[in-house]
N, C-alpha and C positions, 0 to 999 in steps of 0.2 A: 504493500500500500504506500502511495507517494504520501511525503509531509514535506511542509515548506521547508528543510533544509538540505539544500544544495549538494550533490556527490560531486565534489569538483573531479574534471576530466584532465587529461594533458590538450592543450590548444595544440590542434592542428597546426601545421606549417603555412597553411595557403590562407588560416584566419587571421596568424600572426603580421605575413604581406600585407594584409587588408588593414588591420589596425594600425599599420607602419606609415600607410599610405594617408588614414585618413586623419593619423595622429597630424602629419607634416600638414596635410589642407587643413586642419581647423590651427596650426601654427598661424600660418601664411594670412587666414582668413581674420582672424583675430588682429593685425601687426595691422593689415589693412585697412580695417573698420576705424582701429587707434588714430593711424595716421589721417584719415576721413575727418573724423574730431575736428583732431590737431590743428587741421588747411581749415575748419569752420570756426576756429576758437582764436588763431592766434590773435596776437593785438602786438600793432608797430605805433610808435613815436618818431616823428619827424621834427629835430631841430631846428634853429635856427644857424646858417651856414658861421655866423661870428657871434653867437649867442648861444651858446647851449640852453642855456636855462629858458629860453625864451622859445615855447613849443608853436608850431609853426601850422603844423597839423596830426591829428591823429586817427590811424584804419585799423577799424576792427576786423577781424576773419568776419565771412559770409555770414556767421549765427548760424544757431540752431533750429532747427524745425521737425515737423511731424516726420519730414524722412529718417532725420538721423534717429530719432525716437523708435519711429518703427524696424527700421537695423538695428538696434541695439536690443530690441524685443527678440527680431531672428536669430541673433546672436546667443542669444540664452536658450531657447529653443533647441538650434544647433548643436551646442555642445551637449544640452542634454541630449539629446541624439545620441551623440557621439560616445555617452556616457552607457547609455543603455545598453549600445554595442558592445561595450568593454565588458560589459555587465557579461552575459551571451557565451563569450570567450570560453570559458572552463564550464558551462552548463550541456556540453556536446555539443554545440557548432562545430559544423562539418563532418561529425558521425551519422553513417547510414544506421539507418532503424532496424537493424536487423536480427532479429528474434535468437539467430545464430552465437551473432555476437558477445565478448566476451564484457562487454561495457553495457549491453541491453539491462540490465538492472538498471544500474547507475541512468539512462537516457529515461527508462518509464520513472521512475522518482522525479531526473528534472524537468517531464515534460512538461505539467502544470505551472511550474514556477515559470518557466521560457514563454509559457503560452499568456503569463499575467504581464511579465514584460514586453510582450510580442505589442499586447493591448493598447498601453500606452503608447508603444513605439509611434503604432499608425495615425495616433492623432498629435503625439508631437511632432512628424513628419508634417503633417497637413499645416501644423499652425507656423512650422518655420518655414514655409514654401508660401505661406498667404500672407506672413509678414516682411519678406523680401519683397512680395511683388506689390502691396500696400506703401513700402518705400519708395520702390520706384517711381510709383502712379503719385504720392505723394508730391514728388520731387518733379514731375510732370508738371500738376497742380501751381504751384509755386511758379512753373518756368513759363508757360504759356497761357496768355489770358484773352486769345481769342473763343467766343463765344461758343464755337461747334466744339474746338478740344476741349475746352471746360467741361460739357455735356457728356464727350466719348469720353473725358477720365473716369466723371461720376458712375458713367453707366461699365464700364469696365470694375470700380471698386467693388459695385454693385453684384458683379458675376463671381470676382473673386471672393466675397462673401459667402454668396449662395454656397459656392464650390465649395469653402472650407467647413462651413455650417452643416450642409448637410450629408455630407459625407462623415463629418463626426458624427452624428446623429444614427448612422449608419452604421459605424464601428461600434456604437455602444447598443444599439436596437439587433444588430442582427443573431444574436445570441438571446434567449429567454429561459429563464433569466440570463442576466449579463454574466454572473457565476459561468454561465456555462460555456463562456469562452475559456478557462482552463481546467472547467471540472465536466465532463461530457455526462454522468450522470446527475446532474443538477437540472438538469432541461435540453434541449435541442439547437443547434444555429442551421444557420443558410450557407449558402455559398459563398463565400469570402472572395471568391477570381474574381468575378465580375465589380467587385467594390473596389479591390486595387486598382483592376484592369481602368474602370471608370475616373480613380484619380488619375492615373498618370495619363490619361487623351486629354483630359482636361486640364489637364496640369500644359500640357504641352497646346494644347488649344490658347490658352492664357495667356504663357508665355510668349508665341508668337503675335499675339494681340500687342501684348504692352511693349514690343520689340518694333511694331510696323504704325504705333502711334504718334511720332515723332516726324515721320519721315516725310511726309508730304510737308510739311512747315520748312527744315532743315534744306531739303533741297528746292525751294524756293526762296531762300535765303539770298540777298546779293551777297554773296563770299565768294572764293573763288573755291571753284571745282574739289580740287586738292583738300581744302576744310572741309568743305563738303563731307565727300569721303571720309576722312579722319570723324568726323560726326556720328556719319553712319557705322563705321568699325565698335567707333565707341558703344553706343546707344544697342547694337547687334550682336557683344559679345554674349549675351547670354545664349547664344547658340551651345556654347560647350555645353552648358547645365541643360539643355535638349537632346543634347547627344547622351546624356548620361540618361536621362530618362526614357529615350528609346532603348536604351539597352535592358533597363529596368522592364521594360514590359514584357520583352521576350522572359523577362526571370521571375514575372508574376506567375505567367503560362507555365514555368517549367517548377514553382511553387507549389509541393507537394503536402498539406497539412494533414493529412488520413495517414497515412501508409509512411511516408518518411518526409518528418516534419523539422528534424536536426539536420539531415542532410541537405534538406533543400536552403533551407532558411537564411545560410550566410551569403550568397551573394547577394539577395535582395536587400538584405538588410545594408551591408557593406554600400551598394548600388544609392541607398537612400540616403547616405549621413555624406558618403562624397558628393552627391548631386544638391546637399542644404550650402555644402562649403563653397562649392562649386558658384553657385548662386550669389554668395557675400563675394565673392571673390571680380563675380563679374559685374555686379554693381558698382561695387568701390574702387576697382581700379581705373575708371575716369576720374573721380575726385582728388586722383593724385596728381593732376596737372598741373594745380597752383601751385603745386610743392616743389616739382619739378622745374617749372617755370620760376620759382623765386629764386629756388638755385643758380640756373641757369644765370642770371639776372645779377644777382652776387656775384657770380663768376668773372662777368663781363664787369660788371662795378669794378671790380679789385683790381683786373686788367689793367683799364683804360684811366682809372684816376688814381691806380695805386693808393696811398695812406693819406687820401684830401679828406675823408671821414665824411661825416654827416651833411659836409657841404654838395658830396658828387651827386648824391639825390639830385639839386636843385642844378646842379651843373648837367647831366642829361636830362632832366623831366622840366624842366621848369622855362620859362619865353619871356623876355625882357622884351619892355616896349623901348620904346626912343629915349625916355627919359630914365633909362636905364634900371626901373625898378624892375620888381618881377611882378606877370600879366597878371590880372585878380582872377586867372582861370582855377574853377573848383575843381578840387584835387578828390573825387571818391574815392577811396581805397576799398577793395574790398565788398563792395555794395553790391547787393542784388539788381539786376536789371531783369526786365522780362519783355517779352514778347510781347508787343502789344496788339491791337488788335486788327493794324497792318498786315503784321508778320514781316516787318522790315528789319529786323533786329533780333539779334539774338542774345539770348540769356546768360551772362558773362561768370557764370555760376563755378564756373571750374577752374577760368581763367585769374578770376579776383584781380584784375587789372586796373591801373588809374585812368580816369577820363579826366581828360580837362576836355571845356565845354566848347572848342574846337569841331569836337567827335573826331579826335585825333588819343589811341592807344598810344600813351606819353610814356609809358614805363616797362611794356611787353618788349622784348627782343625775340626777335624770331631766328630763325637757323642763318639768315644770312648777314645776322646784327645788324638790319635796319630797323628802323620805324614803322610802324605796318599802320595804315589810314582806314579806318572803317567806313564801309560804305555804305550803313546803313543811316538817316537822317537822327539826328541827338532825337527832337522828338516821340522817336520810338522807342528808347531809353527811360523806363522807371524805376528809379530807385526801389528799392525794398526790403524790407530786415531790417537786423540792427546793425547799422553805423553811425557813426559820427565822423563829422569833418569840421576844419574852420581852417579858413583860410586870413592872412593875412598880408600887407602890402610891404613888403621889405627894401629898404632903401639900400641899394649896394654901391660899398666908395668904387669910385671914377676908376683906379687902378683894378676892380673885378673884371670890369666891363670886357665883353669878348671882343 
């Protein structure tokens, strides 16, 4: 007769690869989400070039929002996932069920317990898969505020709701009682294929929705080609985390819970905690472009003005009129802009670059260290989030003058 305590097994070799693998994606996935923060949080101080004390201006990181909230949800999710797996490990994952077998005790004792963890498994899968894609859609939200996507976000959160909602509903109904998803004599369940089978089309139906909702805005952008592209790449990688869930369907189908329930059980499961990591990993690595880009940036600083300090800021960013002060152009740092309901302009969300009110990118360096002139009208530029700026008029002696 089983009882809840555990016959630990030796882990197989091919669970130990799986845990190895997925240990390393929720590393990576983790480092990445921090750094996400880090580019929405940081805060700079801009001197004054003969004045230290005298602050000139100051840019907050982009702020926080429901995206980063709802990542940070997936995030705990996820790793519980990833925890459940570990869980799994010495309960016979990857032992065949076989009556034969010299471990077949040890596997009917841990079935019940595997089958209690199995349970929750499915609906933490579901909830870290609905709160990635509630970030992104999120993050949509925030970025475009033409009237139609406003509409397709709502009604996309709307689907990915339903999806999450009621397929848990579904994981916990299909057994009567619930007991008797790890006690078979407590009551009867249903067919479990077809409820996976059902997440992961849907899952993958989703996915490609909140992948192709961007696109028609992006590529009517006046930018050139090349950005373009770099857009779509970005906005598109969640294609891995769809490859990963095609593969997951074939290993619902080949998910055996009658007959050999140990044996089948670990690549699904393995299948599902890399494809939640999978998911952070391709959200948040656009949000590393301001990061990258400030680098960059510093780089070129240090180059071209060597140890001028606090002044070089104002020596590349900054435009003196005739009378040699500097122009009273408003320095954003960091600021949200969105989409407005042109669609002349894009969302500078990742960039966190300076505008002076030119509509000239005053502090971006591109690959070929020039100045890059945005084509879209200021106009279509709205501030949003939390920043602050101030700008002031600074008198520079006669011998500054360029």
């Amino acid at each position: 007769m089983s009882t809840d305590t555990i016959i630990p097994l030796p882990v197989v070799s091919v669970v130990w690869t799986q845990l190895i693998v997925n240990s390393i994606a929720a590393g990576i996935a983790v480092v990445f989400v921090a750094l996400r923060l880090y580019s929405h949080s940081e805060s700079r101080i801009y001197e004054s070039p003969t004045n230290h004390s005298d602050t000139l201006g100051r840019s907050l990181g982009a702020g926080f929002g429901w995206d980063d909230g709802w990542i940070l949800v997936a995030v705990v999710f996820s790793l519980a996932l990833y925890g459940e797996q570990v869980t799994l490990r010495d309960m016979g994952e990857g032992y065949d069920f076989d009556p034969n077998s010299p471990v077949f005790p040890a596997l009917v004792n841990n079935v019940p317990i595997i089958f209690k963890v199995l349970f929750s498994f499915g609906i933490i899968y579901l909830l870290a898969l609905a709160s990635v894609k509630m970030s992104v859609l999120s993050f949509y939200q925030r970025t475009f505020s033409t009237e139609s996507m406003q509409r397709a976000i709502w009604a996309t959160m709307g689907v990915v709701f339903i999806w999450a909602f009621s397929h848990t509903l579904a994981f916990i109904f299909v057994c009567r009682p619930t007991q008797a998803w790890w006690d078979t004599s407590a009551g009867t369940c249903g067919n479990l294929i077809p409820i996976y089978a059902s997440i992961v089309v849907v899952n993958i139906i989703t996915d490609l929705i909140v992948m192709a909702l961007p696109m028609y805005t992006i590529w009517h952008l006046q930018m050139r080609k090349t950005e373009k592209l770099a857009l779509t790449i970005a906005f598109g990688l969640g294609f891995a985390s769809i490859i990963v869930a095609c593969k997951r369907l074939s290993a619902v189908f080949g998910y055996d819970a009658t007959t050999n329930p140990t044996g089948t059980v670990g690549e699904s499961a393995f299948l599902c905690v890399l494809e939640t990591f999978l998911a952070l990993l391709c959200v948040n690595i656009p949000m590393m472009r301001p990061l990258i880009r400030r680098w960059r940036r510093n780089q070129s600083t240090s180059r071209l003005d060597g140890s001028e300090g606090p002044r070089s800021y104002f020596s590349k960013n900054s435009r003196r009129g005739a009378n040699g002060n500097l122009s009273g152009n408003h320095i954003l740092s960091g600021g949200r802009s969105k989409i407005g309901a042109t669609g002349d302009g894009p969302h500078d969300e990742w960039d966190m670059v300076e505008y002076s009110n030119d509509g000239v990118d005053s502090t971006s360096v591109d690959d070929s260290g020039s100045e890059k002139r945005l084509t879209w009208p200021e106009a279509s530029l709205y501030p949003k989030g939390n920043w602050s700026a101030s700008v002031r008029t600074l008198n520079v002696p006669d011998n500054d003058k360029p």
